[in-house]
N, C-alpha and C positions, 0 to 999 in steps of 0.2 A: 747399516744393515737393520732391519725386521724381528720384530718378535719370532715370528718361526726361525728367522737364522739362531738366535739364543737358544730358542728351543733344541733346536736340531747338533747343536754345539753341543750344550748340556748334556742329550743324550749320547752323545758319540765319547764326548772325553769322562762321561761316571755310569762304565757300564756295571748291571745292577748283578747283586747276587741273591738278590730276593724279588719271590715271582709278587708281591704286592700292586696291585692294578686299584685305580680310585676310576670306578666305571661311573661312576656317579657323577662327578666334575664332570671327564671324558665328554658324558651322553650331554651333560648343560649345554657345554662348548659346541657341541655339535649342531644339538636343536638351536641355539642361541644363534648360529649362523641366518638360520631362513626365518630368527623370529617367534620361536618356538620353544615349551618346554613341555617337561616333563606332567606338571600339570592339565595339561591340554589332553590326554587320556582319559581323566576323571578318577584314576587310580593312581595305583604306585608300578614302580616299574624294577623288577627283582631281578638280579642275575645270580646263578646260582653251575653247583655241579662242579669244575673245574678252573684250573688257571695257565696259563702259558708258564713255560714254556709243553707246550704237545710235541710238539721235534724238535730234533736238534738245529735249533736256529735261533737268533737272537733277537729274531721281532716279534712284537706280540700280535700274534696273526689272530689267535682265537678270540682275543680282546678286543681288535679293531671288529672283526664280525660281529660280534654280540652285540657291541655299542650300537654300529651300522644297521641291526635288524630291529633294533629295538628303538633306535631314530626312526625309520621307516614304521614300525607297530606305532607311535606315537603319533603319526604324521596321519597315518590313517584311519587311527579311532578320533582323533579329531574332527574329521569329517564325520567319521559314521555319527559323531556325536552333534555335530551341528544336523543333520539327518535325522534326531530324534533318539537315536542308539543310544546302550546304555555305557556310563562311564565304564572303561575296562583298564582292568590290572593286565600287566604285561610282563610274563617271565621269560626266560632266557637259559639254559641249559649251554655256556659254555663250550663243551665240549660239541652238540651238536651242533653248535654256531659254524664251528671249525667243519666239522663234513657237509656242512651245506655251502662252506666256502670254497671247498675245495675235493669235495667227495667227487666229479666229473673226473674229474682224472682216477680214480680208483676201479674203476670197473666195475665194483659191486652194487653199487646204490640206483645209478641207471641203468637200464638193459631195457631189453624188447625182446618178447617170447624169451626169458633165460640166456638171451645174450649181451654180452656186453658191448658196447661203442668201439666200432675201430678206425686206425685213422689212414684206412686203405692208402687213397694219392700221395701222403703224406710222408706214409712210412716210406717210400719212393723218394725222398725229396730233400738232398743232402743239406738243405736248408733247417732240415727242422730237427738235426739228430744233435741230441743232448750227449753233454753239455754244451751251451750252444757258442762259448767264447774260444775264438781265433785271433792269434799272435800276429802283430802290423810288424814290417820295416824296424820300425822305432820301439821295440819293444812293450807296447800296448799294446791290450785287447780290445777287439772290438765284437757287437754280434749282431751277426747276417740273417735277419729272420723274414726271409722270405719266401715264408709260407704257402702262400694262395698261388694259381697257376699264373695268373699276370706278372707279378711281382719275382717270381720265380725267372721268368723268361726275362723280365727286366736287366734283372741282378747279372744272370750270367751275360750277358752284352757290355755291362759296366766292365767287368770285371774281365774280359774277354776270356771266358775259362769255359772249360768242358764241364758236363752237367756229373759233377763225383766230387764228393769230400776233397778229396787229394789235389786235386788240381785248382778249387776253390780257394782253402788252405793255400797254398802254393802263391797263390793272384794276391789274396788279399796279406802275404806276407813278403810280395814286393812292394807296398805301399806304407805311407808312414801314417798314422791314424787320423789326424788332424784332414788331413789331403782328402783322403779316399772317403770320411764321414760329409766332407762336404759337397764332395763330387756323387755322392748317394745322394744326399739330398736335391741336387739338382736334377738329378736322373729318377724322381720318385722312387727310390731304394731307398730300403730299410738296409742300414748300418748305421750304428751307434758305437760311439768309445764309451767304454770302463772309465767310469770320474768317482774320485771321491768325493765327498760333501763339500771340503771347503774349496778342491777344483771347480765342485757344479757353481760354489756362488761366487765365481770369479762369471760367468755366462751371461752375456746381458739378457739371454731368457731367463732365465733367474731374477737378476736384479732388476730388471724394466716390468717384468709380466710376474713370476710365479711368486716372489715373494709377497706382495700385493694383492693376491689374487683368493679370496675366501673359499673355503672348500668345499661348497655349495653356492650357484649365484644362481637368485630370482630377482629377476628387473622387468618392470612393468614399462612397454615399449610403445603404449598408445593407451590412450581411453576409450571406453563402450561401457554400455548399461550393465549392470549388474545380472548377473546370471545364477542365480539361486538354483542350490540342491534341494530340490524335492523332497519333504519328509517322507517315512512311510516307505522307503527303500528295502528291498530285503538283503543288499550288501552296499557297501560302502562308495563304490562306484558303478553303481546299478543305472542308465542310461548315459553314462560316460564313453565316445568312443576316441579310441585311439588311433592314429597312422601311423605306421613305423616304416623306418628302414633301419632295420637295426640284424646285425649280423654280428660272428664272433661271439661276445660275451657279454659286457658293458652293457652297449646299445641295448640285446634284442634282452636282457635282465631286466630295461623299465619294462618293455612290455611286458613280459611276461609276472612279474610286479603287479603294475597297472589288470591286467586280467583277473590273476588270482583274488583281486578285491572287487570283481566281478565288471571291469569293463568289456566294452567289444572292444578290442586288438585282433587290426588287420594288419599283419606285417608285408612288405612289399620287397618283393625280388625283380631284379634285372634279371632276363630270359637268359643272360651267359654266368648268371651267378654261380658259383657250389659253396659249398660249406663241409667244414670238419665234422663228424659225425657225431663226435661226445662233444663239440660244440652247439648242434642243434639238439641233440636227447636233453641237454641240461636247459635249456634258454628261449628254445624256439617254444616253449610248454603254455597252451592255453593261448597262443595265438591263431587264428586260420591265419590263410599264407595265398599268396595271390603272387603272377607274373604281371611288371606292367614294363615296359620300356623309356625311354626320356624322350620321345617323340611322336607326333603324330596323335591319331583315335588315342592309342594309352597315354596318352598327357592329356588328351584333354578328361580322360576317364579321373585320371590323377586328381589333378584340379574339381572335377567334380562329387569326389572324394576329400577333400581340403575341405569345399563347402561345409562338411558335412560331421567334421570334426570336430573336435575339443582339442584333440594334442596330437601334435608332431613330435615322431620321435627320433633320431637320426644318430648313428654312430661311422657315417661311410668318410672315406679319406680325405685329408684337407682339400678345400677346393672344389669339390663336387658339388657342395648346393650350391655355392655360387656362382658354375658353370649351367647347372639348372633349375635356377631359377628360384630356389628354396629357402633364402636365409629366412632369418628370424622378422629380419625387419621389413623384405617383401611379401610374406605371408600375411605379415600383422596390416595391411593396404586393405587389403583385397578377401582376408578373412577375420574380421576383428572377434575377440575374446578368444583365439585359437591361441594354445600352451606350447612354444615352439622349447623342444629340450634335444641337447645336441651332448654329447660326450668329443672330446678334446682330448687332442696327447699332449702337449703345453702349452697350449693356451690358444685362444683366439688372434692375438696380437704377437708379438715381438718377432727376431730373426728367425724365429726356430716354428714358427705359424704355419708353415705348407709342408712340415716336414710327419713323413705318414710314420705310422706304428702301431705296435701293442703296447702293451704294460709292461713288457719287457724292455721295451725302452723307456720306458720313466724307472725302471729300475734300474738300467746300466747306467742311464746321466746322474742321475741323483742320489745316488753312491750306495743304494742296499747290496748290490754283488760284493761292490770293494769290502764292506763291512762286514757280512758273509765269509769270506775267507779277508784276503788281504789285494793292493790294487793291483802287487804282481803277480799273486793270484787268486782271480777272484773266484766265489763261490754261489751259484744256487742254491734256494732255497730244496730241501727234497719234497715239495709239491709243486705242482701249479694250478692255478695262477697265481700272480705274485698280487693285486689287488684288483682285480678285474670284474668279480662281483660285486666287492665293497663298493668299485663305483658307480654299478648298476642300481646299487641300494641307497645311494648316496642322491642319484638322479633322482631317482622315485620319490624320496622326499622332498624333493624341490617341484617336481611337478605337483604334487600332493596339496603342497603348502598354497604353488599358482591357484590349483584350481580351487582353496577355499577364500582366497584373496578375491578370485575374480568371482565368486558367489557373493562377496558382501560389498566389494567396491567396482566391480568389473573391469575395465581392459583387457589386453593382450600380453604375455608373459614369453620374456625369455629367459631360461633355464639352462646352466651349463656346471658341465664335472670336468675334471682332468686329471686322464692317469696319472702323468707325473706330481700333480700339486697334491694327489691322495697318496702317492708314495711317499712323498717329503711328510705328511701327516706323516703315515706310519714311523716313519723312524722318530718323528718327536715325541712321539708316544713314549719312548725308550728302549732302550738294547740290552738286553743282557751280554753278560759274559758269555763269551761261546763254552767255553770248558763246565761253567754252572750249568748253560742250555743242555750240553749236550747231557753231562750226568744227570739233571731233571729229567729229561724227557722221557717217559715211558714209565719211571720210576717207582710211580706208586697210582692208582686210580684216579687222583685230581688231576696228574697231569698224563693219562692218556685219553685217547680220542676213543668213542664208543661208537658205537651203529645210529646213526641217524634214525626219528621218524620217517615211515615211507609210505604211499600211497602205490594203488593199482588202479589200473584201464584200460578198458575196451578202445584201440583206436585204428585208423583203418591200417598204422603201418603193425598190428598185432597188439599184445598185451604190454601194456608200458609198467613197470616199473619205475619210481621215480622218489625223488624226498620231497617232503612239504616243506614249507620254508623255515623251519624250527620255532618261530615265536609262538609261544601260549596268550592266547588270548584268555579270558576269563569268560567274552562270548560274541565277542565277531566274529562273525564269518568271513572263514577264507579258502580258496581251493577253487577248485576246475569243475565245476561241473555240467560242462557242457561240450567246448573243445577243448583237448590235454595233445594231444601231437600228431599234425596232419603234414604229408608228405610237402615237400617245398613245390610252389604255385597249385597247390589241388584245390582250393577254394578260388570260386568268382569273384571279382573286385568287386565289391558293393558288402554295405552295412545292413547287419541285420537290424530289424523292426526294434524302436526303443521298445523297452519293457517298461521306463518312468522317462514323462519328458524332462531334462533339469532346466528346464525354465519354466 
């Protein structure tokens, strides 16, 4: 077995009763992944304000975010600074790490004109009501997250049930776990079993792919001339443009990323898409948005778009770019120095490769529910998501890193995160005792959670409400000022005019 298996051992069998966090190592290990340190800022990088545990839970969720935004602030005064910018110190408020990781769920922090995000179809949709684990045949749980209206209509065909809790329940408790997670995945359903850690590393997704697998990968996938950032910028990715197809959280988080440090991001919808609503108020922010289709005029619109790019960005279901035409390594032919970055649920390769999800499934395999409560029963975290930004955050620095590679040595870069392999981080990080968690949490000021920084704007769906991303710069610029959140497809496909050419 793998350094992470020790790791992940270690934290499971000496859970802590002191909130003590070495953010410092942490953030090395991190940047050290794509090549990078803490140096590359031209400052020092402070965390301050609080400590996990913030809920009653035994991961250190505030921890992993802070580290995560503060990899990312690193990642991007790097550039600002090969751009002439000045070295910058980077702080970290803890506490607001944590509502920026997971303030979408609270209602308060996002809104439009004074309202909060609802999750209208959703609340409809016996797939998504919490808590989300159902009892098999064989007494395991498994969870049925299938959300979105496709996936929805899937499920219940599998499952041959009527569309209600009751009768779901019912189906999937004539099946034994093992059976019915495998017959999901051939049926592109979401169903995952409840596994503890040392189950998950019995998996040969485990032991072929995740264990091996760095928790940021940039791989340079072809040569081309060097592409230099333009000094004299007035943000850090000032004639940078991005494409996305990034939906959910993950995904459309590099964009929205990638923007706030001033690129153009055009995110691209299929005309039968929808989206969750406090999943777009949080993630869709500082992209326009465009309808294109996979065929016809809109592919070829597409491609002339790709032309016209720096970075691909992509978080849609196994299978899909390479039904259309989109991996990393056909792109890299036919558009050289383009940043192709993909979000993954366990990985590119091994048995479990075509198999679709959220984060919620890299958290049922990879044993945070069992650890949470216990495997016969397990428990949610009381937020979500369970690492869905971090791995948004986690992308960004990878693409970050590509595009200062391809400014000094050029090529083409691909760029990959994976929920489950950033869940397995989490837990190596360490566990607390639940009984310590739960009496810390709330306890005294360091460890509650406070009100996020927030920003305001005019946008055509009304007054947005929103958080900025919590890192203190000392004086990079960062934020939205120009598009902050336009309804899904209301912009034209096409780039706006560079402001700086980077070449």
């Amino acid at each position: 077995m793998s350094g992470l298996t020790d790791q992940i051992r270690h934290s499971v069998n000496n859970p802590l009763i002191s909130t003590d966090f070495n953010f410092t190592a942490v953030l090395d290990d991190v940047l050290g992944t794509v090549g990078l340190s803490v140096e590359d800022a031209g400052g020092k990088v402070t965390f301050y304000g609080g400590a996990d545990p913030l809920i009653a839970s035994p991961f250190f969720f505030a921890s992993a975010s802070a580290v995560a935004l503060a990899a990312k602030g690193v990642a991007a005064s790097a550039i600002w600074r090969e751009r002439g910018g000045d070295d910058q110190d980077i702080a970290i408020d803890t506490r607001k790490a944590f509502q920026r990781f997971s303030g979408f769920a609270d209602g308060r922090w996002e809104q439009i004109n004074g309202r909060p995000p609802s999750y209208k179809w959703n609340k409809y949709n016996p797939f998504a009501e919490v808590p989300f684990f159902r009892k098999t045949r064989d007494g395991r749980h498994v969870i049925a997250l299938n959300v979105y209206p496709g996936l929805h209509q899937k499920a219940l065909t599998l499952l041959d049930s009527a569309d209600n809790a009751k009768s779901i329940n019912e189906a999937i408790a004539r099946r034994d776990a093992d059976e019915l997670e495998q017959a999901a995945a051939e049926a592109g359903v979401i169903i995952a079993k409840v596994r503890s850690t040392e189950e998950f590393f019995q998996e040969q997704q485990y032991q072929q792919v995740l264990q091996h697998m760095p928790l940021i990968s940039v791989e340079k996938i072809a040569d081309g001339d060097p592409q230099p950032l333009a000094a004299g910028a007035s943000t850090p990715l000032e004639g940078i443009r991005a494409l996305g197809m990034g939906h959910v959280i993950a995904g459309a988080g590099i964009g929205r990323d990638l923007a706030s440090f001033g690129a153009d991001v055009l995110n691209v919808w299929r005309p039968d898409d929808s989206e969750v609503e406090p999943f777009y108020w949080d993630t869709q922010v500082g992209m326009r948005s465009a309808y294109l289709s996979d065929a016809g005029d809109d592919r070829a619109k597409l491609d002339e778009l790709l032309r016209g790019a720096d970075v691909f960005f992509s978080n849609r279901h196994p299978g899909y770019l390479e039904q259309v035409g989109l991996t990393a390594d056909e792109l890299a032919v036919g558009h050289r120095g383009l940043i192709h970055a993909q979000v993954l649920l366990h990985g590119a390769e091994g048995p479990w490769a075509t198999r679709p999800g959220f984060d919620e499934v890299g958290a049922t395999v990879s044993g945070i529910f069992a650890l949470g409560g216990t495997l016969e029963e397990p428990e949610q975290p009381p937020m979500l998501p369970i690492v869905d930004n971090i791995v948004g955050w986690l992308g960004t620095v990878g693409v970050l890193e590509a595009l200062r590679r391809r400014a000094v040595e050029g090529g083409s870069y691909r760029v990959r995160v994976s929920l489950t392999r950033v869940c397995l981080w989490l837990i190596s990080l360490g566990i607390f005792d639940k009984e310590f968690a739960t009496a810390t949490a709330g306890s005294t000021a360091e460890h509650s959670a406070i009100p996020p920084e927030l920003f305001t704007a005019k946008t055509p769906l009304g007054t947005y409400q929103g958080m900025t991303d919590q890192i203190e710069f000392s004086s990079l610029p960062q934020g939205f000022t120009t598009t902050v959140l336009h309804p899904m497809g209301a912009d034209q496909p096409e780039w706006l005019p560079r402001a700086t050419n980077p070449a």
